[in-house]
N, C-alpha and C positions, 0 to 999 in steps of 0.2 A: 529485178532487184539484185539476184545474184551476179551480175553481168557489173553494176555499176559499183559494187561494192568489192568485187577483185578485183577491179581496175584503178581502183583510188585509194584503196587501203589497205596492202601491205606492205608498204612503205615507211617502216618506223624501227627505232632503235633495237630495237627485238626481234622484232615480225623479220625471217628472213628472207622470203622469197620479195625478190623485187620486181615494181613493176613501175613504166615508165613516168605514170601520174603521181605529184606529188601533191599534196591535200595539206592546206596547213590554216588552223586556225587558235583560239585560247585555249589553253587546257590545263586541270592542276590537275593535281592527286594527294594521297595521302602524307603528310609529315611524316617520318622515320620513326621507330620507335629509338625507345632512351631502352640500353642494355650496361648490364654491369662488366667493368672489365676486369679480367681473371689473368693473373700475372702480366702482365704487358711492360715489355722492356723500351724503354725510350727508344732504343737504335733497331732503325728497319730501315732498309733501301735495296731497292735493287742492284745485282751484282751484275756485269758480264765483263767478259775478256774476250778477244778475238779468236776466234773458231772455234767458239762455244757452238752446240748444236742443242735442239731439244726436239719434241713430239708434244702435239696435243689433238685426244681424240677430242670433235668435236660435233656434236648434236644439237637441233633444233627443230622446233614443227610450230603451224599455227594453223588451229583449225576454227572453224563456224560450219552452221548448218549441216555438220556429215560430212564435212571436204576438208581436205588436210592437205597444206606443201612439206615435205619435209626434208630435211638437209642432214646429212655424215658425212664425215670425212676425215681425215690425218693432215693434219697442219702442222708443216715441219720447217724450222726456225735454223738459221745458220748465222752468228751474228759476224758479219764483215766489218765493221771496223769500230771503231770507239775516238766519239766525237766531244771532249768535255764530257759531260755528266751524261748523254744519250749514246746512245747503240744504236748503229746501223746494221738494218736486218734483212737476209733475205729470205723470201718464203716462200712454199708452194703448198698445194693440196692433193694430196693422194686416195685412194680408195673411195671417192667422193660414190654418194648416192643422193640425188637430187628429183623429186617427184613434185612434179608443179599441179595438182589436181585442181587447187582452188584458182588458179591462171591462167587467165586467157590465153591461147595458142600462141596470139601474136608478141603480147608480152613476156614469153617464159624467156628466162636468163638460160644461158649458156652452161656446160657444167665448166669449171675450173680448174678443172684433173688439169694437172702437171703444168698451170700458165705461173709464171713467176711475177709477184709481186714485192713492194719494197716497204719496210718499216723505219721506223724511228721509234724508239723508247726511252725515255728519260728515267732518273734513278728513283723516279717515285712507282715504277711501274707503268704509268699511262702512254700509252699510244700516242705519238703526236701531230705524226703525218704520214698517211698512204700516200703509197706513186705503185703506178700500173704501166707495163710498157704500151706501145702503141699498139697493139697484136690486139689488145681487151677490149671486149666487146661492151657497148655501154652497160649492159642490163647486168650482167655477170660483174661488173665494179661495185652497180649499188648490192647486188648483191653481197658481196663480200664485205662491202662497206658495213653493213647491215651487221653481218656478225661479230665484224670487229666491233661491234660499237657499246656488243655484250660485254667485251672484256675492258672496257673503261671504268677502272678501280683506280683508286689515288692512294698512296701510303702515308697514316699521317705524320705529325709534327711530333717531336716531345712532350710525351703527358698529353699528349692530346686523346680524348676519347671520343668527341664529333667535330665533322670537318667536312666541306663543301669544295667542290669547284662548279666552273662555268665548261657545259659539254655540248656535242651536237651530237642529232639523230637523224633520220629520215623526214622526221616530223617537223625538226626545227628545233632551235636553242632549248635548253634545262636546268638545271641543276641539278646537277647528282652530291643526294644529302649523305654522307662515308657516319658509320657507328663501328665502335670497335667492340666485337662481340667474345674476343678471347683472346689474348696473347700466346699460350702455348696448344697447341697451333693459334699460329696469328689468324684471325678470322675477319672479317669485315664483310660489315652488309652494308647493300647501295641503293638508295630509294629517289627515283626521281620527281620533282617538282617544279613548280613554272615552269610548265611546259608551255612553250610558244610555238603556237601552231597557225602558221599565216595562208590565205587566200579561197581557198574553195566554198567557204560558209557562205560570204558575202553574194560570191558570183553564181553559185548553183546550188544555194540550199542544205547543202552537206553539215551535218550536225556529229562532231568527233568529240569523245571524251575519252582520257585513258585513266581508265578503274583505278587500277594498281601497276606498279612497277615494281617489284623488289629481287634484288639476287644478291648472294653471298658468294665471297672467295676466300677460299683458305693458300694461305700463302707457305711456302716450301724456306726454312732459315736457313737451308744449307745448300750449295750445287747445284746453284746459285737462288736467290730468293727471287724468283718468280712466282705465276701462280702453278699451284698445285691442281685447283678444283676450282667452278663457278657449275653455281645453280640459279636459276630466276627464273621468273614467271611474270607476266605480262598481259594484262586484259583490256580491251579498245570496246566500247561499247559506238555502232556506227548506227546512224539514224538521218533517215531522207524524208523529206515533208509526204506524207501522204501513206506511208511506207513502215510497217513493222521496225523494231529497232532489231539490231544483229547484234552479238558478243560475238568476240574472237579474240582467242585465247592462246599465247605462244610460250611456249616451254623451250628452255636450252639447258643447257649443261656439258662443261671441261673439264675433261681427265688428262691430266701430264703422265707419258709414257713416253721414257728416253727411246726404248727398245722398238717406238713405232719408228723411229726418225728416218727419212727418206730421202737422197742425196739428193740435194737442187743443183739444177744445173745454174753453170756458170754464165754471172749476165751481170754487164756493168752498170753502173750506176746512174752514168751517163743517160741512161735509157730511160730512166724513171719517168713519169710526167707525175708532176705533185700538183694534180688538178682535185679539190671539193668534191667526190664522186655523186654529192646532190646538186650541185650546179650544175645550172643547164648545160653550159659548154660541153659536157661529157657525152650530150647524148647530141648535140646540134651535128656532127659528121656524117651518125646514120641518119638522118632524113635528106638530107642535104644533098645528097649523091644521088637521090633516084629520081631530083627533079632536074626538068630541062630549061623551065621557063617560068615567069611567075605563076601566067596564067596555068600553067601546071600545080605551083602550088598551092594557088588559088581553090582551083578546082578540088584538088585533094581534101584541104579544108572544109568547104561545102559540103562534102559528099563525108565528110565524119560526124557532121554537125546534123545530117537526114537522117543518118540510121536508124536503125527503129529501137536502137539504146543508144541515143548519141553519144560522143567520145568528144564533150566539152575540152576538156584541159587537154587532150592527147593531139584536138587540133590548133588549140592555143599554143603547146610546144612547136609543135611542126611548123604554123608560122611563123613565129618565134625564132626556131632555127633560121628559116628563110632568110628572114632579114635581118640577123645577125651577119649572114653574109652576102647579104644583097641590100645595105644599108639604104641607096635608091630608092628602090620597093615599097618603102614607107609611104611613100605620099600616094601611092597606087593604093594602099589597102585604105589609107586616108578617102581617098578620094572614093572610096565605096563604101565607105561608113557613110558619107553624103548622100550619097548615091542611091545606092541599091540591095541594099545587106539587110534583110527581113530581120523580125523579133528575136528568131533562136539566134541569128549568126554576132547579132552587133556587140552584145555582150564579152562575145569569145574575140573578137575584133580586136577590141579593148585592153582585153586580157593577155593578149599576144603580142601588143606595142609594150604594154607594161613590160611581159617577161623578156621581151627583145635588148632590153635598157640601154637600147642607143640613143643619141644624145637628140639625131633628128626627132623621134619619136618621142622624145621629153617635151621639145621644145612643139612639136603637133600636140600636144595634150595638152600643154599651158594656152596654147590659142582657141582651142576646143571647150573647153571650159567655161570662156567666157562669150562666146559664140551663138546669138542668139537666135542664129538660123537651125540650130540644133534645138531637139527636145531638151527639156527638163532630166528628164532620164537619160539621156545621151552627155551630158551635162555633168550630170554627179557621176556617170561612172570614168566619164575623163577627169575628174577630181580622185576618184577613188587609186586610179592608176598612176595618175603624178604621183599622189603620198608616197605609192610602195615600189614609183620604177626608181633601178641603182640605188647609189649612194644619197642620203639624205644633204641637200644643201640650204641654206639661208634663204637662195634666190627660188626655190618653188615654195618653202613655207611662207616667203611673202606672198608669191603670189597666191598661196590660198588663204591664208589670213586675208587676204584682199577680196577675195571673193566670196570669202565668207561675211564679209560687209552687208552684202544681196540679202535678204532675208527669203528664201525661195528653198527647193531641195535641193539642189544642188549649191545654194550658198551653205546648207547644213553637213552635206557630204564633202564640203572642202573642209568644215570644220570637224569634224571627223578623222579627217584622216592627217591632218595635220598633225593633231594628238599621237596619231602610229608613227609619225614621224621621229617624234621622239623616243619611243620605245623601239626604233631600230638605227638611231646614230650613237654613236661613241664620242663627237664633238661636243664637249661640255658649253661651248661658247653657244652652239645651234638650240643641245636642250635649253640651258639657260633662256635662249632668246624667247623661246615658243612659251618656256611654262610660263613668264613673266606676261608674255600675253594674253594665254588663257585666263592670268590671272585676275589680271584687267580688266579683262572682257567680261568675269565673269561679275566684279563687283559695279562694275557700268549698265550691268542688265537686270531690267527689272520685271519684264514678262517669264512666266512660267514653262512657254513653248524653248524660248531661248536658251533657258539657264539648262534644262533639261537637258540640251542638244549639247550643251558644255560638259555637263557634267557626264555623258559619256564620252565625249573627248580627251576627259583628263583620265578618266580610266585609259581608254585606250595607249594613253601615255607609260602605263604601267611604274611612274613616278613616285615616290612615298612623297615628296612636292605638294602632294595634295590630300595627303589625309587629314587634313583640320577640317580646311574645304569641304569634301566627301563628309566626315562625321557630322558636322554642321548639320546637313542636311536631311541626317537621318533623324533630326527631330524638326524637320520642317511640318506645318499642318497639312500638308499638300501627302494621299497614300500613293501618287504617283512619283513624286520624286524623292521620297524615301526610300519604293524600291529601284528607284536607276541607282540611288545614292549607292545602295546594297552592293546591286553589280557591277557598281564600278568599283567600289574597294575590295572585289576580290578579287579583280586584275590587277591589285597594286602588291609590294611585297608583303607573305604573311603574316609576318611578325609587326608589321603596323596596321596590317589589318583585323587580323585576329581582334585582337582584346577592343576592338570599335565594334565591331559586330555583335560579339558576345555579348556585350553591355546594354547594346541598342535593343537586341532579340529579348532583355531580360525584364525589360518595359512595353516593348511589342505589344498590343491589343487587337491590330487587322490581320487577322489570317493570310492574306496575300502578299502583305508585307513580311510577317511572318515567314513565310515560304520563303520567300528572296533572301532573306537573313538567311536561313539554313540553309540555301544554295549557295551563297555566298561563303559561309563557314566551309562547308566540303570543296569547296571551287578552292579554295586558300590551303586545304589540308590540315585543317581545325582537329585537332585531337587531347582531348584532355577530363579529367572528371567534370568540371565546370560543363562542360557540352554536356556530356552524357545528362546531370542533372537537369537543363534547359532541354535538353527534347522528351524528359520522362514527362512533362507537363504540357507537350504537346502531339504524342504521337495517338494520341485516342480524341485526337479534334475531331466536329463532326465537319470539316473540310479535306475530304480525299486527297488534295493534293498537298495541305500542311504535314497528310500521314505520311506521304511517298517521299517528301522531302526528310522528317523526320527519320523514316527508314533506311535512307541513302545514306545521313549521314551516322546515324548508328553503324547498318553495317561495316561503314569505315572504320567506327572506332578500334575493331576485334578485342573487346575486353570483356572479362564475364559478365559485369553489370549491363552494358549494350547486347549480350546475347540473352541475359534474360528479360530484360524488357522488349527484346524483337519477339522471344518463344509466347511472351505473356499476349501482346498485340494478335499475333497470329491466330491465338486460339479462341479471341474475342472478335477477330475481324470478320467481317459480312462482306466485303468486297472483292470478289474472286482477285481480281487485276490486284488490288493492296495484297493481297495473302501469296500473292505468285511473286512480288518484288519483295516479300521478304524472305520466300523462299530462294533468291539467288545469293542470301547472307547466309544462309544455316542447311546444314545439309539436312535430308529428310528422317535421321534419326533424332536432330534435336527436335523434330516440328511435330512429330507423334503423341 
């Protein structure tokens, strides 16, 4: 278990050691708390002028089980030139101390002592784009990638006291929710939600949730307004079918010290590459180089997929890379998914045309699909892989709207992922076209199996398109599709989903639906008295799982009234396992 779980997840916005598997599936967390603001002056922005310099000590660790990585070091800033409103930056790391305990051998990142990287800063503060020269070794990019991704703070508006952007991590897309926690010092706490977290669940079981995310920065008003200070804290609860659940927990923290400042050496700009340090390209170079032939890569493949802890995703990259540059290739790995590619390997097959997202490889998937010398199961997961290869286009949601016609698994796995389709294009005319079908389909259908199978596709859409929809259903007669209805509306945005669920939970009678609702509230970041009152009335059910879900979402709350009704539950509860998950909300002096 420890094997598989430092190889697929420390890969996230926080977490900073990186390693080369990247895990991505749904995930919320907590809503932001509401703070009072204390003098706050309308006017804040970030200052620079050309050959400004600065220092920032910079710390991080994440531990589980007894194993810690942990990362120091002096990040020293030279800003080269002044672009409009953004700053071109250059930067290096000094006095680095980097301990990969929890990291595989093969995966540990490189240290970063003295490699020069490039910034962009805009006058809101935020980061806008890394560039590495060619010298940087993949793992050492997400690495640093990783840290920067701590110091993604946004400066607000006028009178503004909360405020939102759209940000990336390891994990995948978010939102980081901005509260202004004091104006003298400027302060700002940053709490991340909808998180989207794509690929590993579906193909290997991997069950990722992140606890909490919060950190604050105190901003400097004078010589120049940067940040002065960040603190945050970050908790990933990881969970594999059969398999104990794991918490890991990463701590960081930034101190501004001019007097650390460390000359960077001189390196133009020209040099930069402004490559995604999570996209695969960054890491396709080093695999690429040590093969000679397919069948070499081939074999590589194989032989990570027999281990006696197979490396799923680590051989799906590696092919991945292959045929990113040996686009050919494709019909040869094709032609062994026909062929000869046992249970454990076909999956990862699959999973590697997907991440390949070349065009042949779209176009073998679209033929696969419908393909009826193929299983069932070979079927939907060439469905699964059309949805999520490249950019989202019109011409694969037809074809799996097309295929999803078939009433079979794999006509439901096209309809599936066609739904994610939508939750990962920016083409309004593409969403438009899918949710009007969904929509379609779904008042044209009148078995239970069917509408079912829609009604988590329109979740997967993550669309507000469908909250009438979704609510609708949460008073259907049917206890099975009130709770899909659950989980599908807390993949949709909070603030349309909140106040459906609350209202649904508050008439609730089936404990299992029940559950879903209050998985569903925490899954959206549900916070407020109304909650707290709805689960005082059901955390002493006599169904163990209405209590754990109750407990999940109180601990969320952190308010006195959810920490006494956790203290009151505890001392009444009979269930070792209930008594030990509320012991992860309260320390062991409130529980005596």
């Amino acid at each position: 278990m420890r094997e598989l779980t430092m190889k697929t997840l420390l890969l996230t916005g926080a977490i900073v050691i990186i390693v080369v598997t990247v895990f991505m599936l749904l995930g919320l967390e907590n809503k932001p708390k509401q703070h009072a603001v204390v003098g706050f002056s309308p006017t804040a922005s970030c200052q620079f002028s050309e050959g400004q310099t600065t220092a920032f000590k910079i710390e991080s660790s994440v531990t589980a089980q007894n194993h810690s990585d942990v990362f120091a070091g002096i990040m020293s800033w030279h800003v080269d030139k002044l672009s409009g409103d953004t700053a071109q930056i250059r930067a290096s790391f000094s006095n680095v101390k980097l301990e990969q305990d929890m990291t595989l051998l093969e995966e540990r990142a490189e240290s970063p002592q003295g490699k020069i990287f490039f910034l962009e800063v805009n006058k809101n503060c935020k980061i806008t784009s890394t560039a590495f020269t060619k010298s940087w070794e993949a793992k050492t990019r997400l690495l640093v990638a990783a840290l920067l991704d701590n110091l993604t703070f946004a400066l607000p508006k006028a009178d503004t006291s909360q405020w939102q952007l759209s940000a990336l991590d390891g994990l995948g897309d978010y939102t980081a929710h901005f509260s202004l926690i004091n104006g003298s010092p400027l302060q700002i706490q940053r709490d991340k939600t909808d998180h989207l977290i794509r690929g590993a669940v579906d193909n290997f079981g991997l069950m990722l949730s992140l606890n909490k995310s919060t950190a604050t920065a105190t901003f400097n008003r004078a010589n120049p307004l940067w940040w002065q200070s960040i603190t945050g804290e970050e908790e990933i609860s990881v969970k594999v079918q059969n398999e104990p659940e794991i918490v890991m927990l990463q701590k960081f923290s930034l101190h501004r010290d001019e007097g650390l400042f460390t000359t960077i050496e001189q390196v133009d700009w020209s040099m930069a590459e402004k490559l995604t340090p999570y996209d695969l390209p960054a890491q396709f170079s080093e695999v690429v180089v040590s093969y000679q032939s397919y069948e070499q890569a081939f074999s590589s493949f194989i032989s990570a997929i027999k281990e006696s802890s197979p490396r799923y995703y680590a051989a799906a990259l590696e092919m991945a890379a292959w045929l990113k540059e040996h686009p050919e290739d494709v019909d040869l790995l094709v032609s062994q998914i026909y062929a000869e590619l046992d249970d454990d390997a076909r999956p990862t097959a699959f999973l590697a045309l997907q991440l390949s997202g070349l065009r042949n490889a779209t176009q073998a998937l679209s033929e696969m699909v419908f393909d009826a010398n193929l299983s069932q199961g070979d079927q939907s997961r060439a469905a699964s892989a059309l949805a999520d290869i490249g950019v989202p286009t019109q011409e694969v949601a037809d074809l799996l709207l097309s295929r999803a016609t078939i009433k079979d698994i794999a006509g439901n796995s096209s309809l599936l992922g066609v739904g994610t389709m939508v939750d990962r294009s920016d083409d309004p005319v593409l969403r438009e076209h899918i949710i009007d079908s969904l929509q379609q389909q779904f008042a044209d259908t009148a078995t239970i199996s069917d509408r079912l199978t829609l009604i988590d596709s329109m979740g997967n859409t993550a669309d507000p398109a469908f909250t009438d929809i979704l609510s609708e259903q949460l008073t259907s007669q049917s206890d099975t599709t009130r709770r899909r209805a659950a989980d599908a509306l807390a993949r949709l945005p909070s603030e349309q989903a909140q106040p459906v669920l609350l209202k649904a939970l508050s008439s609730e009678n089936n404990s299992s639906v029940s559950t879903a609702l209050i998985k569903a509230l925490k899954d959206s970041g549900a916070a407020s008295s109304d909650v707290v009152d709805a689960l005082a009335m059901r955390i002493n059910s006599s169904d163990p799982q209405l209590r754990v879900a109750s407990i999940d979402l109180l601990g969320a709350q952190q308010t006195e009234t959810a920490k006494k009704l956790l203290v009151t539950q505890y001392k009444r509860e009979t269930d070792v396992h209930v008594k030990k998950r509320i012991g992860r909300y309260l320390p062991a002096k409130d529980l005596r």
